[in-house]
MMTF fields as JSON, N, C-alpha, C and O atoms, coordinates in Angstrom:
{
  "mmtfVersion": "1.0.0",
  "mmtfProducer": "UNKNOWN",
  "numBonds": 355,
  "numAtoms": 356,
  "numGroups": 89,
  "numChains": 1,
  "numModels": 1,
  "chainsPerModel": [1],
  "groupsPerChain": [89],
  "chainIdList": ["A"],
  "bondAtomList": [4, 2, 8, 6, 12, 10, 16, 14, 20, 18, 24, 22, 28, 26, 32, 30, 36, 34, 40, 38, 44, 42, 48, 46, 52, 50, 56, 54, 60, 58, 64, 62, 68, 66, 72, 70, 76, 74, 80, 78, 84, 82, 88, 86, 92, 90, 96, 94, 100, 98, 104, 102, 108, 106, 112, 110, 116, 114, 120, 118, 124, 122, 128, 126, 132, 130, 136, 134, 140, 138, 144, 142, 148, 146, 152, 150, 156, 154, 160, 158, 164, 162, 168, 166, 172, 170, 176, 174, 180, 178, 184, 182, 188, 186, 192, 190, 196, 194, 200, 198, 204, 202, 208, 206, 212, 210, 216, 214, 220, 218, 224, 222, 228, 226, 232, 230, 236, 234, 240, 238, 244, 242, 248, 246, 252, 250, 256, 254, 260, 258, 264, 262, 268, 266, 272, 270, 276, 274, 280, 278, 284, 282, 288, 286, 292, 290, 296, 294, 300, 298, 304, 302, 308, 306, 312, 310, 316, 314, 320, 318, 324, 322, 328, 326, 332, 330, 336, 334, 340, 338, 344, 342, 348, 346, 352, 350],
  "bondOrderList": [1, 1, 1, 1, 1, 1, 1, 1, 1, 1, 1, 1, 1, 1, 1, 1, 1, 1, 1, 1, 1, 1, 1, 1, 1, 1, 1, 1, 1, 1, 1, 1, 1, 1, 1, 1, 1, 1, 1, 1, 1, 1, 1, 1, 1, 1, 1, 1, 1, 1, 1, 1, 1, 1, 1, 1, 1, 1, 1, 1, 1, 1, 1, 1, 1, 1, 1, 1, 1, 1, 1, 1, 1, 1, 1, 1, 1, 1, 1, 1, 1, 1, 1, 1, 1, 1, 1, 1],
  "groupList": [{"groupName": "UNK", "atomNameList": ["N", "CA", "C", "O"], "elementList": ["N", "C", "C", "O"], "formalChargeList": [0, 0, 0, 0], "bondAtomList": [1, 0, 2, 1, 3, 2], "bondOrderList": [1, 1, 2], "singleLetterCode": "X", "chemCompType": "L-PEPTIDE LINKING"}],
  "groupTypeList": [0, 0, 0, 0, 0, 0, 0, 0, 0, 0, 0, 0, 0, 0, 0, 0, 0, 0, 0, 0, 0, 0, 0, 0, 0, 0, 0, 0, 0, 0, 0, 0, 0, 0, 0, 0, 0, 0, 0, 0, 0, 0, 0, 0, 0, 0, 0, 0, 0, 0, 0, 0, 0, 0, 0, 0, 0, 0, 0, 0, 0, 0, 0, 0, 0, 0, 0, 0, 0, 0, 0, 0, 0, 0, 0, 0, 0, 0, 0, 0, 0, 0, 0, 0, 0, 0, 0, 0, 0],
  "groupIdList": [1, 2, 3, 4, 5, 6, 7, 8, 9, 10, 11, 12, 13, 14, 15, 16, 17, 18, 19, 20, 21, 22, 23, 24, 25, 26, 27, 28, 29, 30, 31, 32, 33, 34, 35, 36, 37, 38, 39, 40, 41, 42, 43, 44, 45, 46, 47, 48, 49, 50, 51, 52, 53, 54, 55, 56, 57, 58, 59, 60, 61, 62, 63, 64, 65, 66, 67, 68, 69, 70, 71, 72, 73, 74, 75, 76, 77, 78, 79, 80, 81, 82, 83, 84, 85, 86, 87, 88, 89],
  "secStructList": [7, 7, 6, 6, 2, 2, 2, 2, 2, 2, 2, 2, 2, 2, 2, 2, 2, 2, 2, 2, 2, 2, 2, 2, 2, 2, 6, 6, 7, 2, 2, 2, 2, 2, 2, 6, 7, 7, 7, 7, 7, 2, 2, 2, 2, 2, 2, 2, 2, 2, 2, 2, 2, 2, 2, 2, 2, 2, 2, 2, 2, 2, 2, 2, 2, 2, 2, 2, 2, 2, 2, 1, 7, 7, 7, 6, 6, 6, 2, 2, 2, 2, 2, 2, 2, 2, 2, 2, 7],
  "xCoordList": [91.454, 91.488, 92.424, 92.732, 92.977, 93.79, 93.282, 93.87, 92.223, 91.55, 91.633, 91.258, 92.304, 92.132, 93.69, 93.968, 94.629, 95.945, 96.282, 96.89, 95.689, 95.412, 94.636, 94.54, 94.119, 93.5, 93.999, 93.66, 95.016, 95.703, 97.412, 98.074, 97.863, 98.336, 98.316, 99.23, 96.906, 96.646, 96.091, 95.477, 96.567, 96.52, 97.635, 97.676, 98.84, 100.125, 100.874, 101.852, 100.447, 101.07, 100.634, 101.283, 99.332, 98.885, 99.842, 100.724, 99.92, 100.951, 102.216, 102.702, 102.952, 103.993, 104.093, 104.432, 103.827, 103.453, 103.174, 103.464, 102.426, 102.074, 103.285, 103.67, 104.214, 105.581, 106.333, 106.869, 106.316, 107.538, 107.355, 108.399, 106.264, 105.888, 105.721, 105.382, 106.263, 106.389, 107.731, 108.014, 108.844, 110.329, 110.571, 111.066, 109.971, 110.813, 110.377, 111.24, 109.038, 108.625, 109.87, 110.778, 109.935, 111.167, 112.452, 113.078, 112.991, 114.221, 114.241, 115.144, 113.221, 113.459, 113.191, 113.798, 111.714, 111.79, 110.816, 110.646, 110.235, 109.152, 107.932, 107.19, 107.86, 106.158, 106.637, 105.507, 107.342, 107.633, 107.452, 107.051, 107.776, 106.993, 105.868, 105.445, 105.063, 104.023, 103.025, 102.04, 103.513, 102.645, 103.276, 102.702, 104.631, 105.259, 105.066, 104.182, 106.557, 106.894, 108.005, 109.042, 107.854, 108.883, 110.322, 110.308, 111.419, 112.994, 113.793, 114.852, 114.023, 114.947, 115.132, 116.108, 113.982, 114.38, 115.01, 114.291, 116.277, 116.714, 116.497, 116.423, 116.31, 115.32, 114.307, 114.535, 113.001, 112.471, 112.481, 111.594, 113.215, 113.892, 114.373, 114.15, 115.016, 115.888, 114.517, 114.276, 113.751, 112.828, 111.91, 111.567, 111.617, 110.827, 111.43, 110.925, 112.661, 113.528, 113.379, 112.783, 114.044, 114.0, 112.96, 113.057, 111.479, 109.803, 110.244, 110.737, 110.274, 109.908, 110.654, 110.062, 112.192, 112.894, 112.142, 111.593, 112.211, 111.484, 110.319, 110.313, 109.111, 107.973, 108.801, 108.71, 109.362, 109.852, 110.144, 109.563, 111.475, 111.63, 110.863, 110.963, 110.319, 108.993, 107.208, 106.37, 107.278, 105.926, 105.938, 104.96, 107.186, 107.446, 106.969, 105.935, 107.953, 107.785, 106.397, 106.173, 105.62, 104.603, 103.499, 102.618, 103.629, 102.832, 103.093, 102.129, 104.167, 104.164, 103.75, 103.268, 104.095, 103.416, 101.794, 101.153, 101.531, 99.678, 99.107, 98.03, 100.099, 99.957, 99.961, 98.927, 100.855, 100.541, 99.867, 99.159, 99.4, 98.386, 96.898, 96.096, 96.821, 95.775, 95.572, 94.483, 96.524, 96.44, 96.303, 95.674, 96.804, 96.614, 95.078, 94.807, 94.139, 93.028, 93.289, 93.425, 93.304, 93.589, 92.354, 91.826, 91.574, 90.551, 90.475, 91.534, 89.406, 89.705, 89.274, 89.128, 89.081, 89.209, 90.326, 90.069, 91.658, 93.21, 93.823, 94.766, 93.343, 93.962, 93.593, 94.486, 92.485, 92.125, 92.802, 93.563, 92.452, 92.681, 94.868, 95.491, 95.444, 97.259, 97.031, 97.647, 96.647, 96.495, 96.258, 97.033, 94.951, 94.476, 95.87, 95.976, 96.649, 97.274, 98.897, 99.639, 99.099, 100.435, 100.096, 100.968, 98.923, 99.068, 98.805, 99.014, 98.285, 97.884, 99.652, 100.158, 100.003, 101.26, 102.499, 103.577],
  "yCoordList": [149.192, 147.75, 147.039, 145.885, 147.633, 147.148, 145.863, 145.008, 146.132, 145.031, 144.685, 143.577, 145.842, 146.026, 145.122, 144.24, 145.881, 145.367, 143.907, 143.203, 143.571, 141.88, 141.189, 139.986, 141.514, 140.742, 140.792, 140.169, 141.851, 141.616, 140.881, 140.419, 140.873, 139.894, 138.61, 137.818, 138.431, 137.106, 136.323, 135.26, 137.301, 137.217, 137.038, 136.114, 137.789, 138.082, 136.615, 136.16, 135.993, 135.01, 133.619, 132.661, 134.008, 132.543, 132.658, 131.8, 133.85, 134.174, 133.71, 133.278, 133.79, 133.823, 131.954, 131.2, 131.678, 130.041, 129.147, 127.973, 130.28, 129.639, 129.471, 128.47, 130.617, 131.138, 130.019, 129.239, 130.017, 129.048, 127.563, 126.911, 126.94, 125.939, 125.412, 124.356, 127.098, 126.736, 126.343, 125.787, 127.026, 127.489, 125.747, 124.843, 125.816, 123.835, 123.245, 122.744, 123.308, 121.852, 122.497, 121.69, 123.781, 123.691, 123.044, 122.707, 122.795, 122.997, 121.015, 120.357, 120.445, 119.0, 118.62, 117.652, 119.48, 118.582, 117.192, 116.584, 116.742, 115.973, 116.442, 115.696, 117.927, 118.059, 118.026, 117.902, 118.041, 117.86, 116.48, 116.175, 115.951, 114.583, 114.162, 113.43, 114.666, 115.137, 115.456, 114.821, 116.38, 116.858, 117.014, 117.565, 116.359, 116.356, 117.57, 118.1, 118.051, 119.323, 119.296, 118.74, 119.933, 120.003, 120.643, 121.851, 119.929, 121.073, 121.098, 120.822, 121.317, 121.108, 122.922, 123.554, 123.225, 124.834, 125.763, 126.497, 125.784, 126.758, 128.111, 128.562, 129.28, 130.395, 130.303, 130.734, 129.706, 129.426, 129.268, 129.903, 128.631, 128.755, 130.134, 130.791, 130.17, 132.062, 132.642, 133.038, 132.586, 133.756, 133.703, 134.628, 132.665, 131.79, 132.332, 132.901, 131.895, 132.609, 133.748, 134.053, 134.556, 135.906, 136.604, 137.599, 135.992, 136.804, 136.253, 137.258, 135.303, 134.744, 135.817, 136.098, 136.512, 136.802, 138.393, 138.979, 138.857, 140.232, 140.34, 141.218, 139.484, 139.314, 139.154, 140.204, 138.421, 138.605, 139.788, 140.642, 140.053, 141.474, 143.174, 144.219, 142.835, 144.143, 144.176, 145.067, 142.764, 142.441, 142.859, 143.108, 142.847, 143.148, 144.789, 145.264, 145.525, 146.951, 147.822, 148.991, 147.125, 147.074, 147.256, 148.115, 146.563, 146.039, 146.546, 146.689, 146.897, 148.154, 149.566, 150.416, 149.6, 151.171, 151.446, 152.426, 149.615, 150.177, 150.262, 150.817, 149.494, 149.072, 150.982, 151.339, 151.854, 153.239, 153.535, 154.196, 153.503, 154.363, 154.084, 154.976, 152.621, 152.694, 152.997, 152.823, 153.397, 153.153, 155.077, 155.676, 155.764, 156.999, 157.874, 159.055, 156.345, 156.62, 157.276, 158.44, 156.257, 156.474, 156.261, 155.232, 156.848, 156.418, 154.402, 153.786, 153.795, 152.418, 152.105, 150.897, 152.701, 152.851, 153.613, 154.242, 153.762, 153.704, 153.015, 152.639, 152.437, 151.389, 149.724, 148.886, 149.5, 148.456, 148.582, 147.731, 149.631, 149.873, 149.806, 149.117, 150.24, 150.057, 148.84, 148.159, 148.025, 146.445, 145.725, 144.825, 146.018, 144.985, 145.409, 144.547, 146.245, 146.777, 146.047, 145.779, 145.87, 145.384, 143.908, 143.206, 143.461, 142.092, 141.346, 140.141, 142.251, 142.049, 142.172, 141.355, 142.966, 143.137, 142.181, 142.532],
  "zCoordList": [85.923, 86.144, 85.174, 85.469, 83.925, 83.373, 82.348, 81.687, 82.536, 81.325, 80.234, 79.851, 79.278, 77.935, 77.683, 76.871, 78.917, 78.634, 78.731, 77.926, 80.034, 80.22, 79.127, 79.367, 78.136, 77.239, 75.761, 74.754, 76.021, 74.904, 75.276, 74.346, 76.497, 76.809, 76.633, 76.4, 76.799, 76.849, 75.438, 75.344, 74.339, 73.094, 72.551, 71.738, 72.778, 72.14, 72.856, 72.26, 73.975, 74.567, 73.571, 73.153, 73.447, 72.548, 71.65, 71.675, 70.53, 69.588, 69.506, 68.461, 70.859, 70.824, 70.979, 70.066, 71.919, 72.029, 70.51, 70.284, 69.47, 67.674, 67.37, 66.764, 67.82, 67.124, 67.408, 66.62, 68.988, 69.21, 68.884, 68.867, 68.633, 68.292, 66.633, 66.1, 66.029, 64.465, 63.871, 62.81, 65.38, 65.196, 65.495, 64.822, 66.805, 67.268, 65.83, 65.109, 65.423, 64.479, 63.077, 62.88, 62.195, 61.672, 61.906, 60.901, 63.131, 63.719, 63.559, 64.076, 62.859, 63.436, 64.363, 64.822, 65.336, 66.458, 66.512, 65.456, 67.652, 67.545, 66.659, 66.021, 66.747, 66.434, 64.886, 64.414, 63.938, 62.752, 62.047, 60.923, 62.83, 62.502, 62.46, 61.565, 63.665, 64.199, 62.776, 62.399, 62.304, 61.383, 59.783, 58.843, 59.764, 58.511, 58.0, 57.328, 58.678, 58.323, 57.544, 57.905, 56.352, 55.678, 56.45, 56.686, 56.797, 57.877, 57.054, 57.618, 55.679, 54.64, 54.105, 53.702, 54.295, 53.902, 54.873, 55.551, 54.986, 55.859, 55.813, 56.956, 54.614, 54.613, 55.572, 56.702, 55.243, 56.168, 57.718, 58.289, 58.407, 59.076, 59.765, 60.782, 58.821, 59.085, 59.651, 60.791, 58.624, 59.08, 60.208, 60.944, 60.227, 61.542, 63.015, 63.982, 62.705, 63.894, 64.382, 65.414, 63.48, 63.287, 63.651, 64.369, 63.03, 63.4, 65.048, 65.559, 65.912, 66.45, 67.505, 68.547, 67.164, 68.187, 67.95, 68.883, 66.804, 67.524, 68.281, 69.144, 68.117, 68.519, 69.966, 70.602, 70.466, 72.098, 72.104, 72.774, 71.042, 71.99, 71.891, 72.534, 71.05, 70.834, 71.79, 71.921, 72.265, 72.786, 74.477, 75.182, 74.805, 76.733, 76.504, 76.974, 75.683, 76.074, 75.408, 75.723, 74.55, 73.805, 75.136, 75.097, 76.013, 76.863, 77.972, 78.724, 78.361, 79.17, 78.89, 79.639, 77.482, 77.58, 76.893, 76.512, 77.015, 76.739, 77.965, 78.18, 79.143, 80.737, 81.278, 81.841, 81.128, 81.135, 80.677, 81.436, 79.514, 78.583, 79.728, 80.003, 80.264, 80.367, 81.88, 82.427, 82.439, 83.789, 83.547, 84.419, 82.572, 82.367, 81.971, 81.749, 82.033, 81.483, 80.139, 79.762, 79.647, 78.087, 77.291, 77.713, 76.2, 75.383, 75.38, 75.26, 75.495, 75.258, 73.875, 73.692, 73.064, 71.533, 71.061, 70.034, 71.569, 71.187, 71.398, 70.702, 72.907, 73.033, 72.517, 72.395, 72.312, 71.426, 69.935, 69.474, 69.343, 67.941, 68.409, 67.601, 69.165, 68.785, 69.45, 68.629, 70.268, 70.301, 69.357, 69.031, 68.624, 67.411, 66.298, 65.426, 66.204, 65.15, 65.221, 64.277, 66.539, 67.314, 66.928, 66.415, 67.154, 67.112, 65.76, 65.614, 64.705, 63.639, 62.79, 62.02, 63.098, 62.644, 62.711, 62.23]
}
């Protein structure tokens, strides 16, 4: 049924949505005002970015191959435990 994978989907998406909503309020957008965000540190920045772009590009194929694992009948205590570990990371 694919359960384990859909719910960690639907975890890594909230994530990614934290991400992108930390990158705009750096960048000067509305929500920086919003919440008086310091946009003066460009490091910051850098890195914001940067987490923000691997987390896209490591989270698609992440999720395809827990989408096999589990469709392989995979233990659902491997696959929770490299989920909680992927997303903790």
């Amino acid at each position: 049924m694919m359960i384990i994978t859909m719910l960690f989907a639907g975890l890594l998406a909230v994530w990614q949505i934290i991400l992108s909503f930390r990158v705009i309020s750096l960048r000067g957008g509305p929500l920086s005002k919003l919440f008086n965000v310091d946009t003066s540190n460009e490091e910051v920045l850098k890195r914001a970015v940067r987490g923000h772009g691997n987390f896209t590009e490591y989270t698609p194929i992440f999720l395809i191959l827990m989408l096999v694992l589990e469709m392989n009948e995979a233990s659902a205590m491997v696959l929770y435990i490299s989920g909680a570990l992927f997303l903790v990371g």
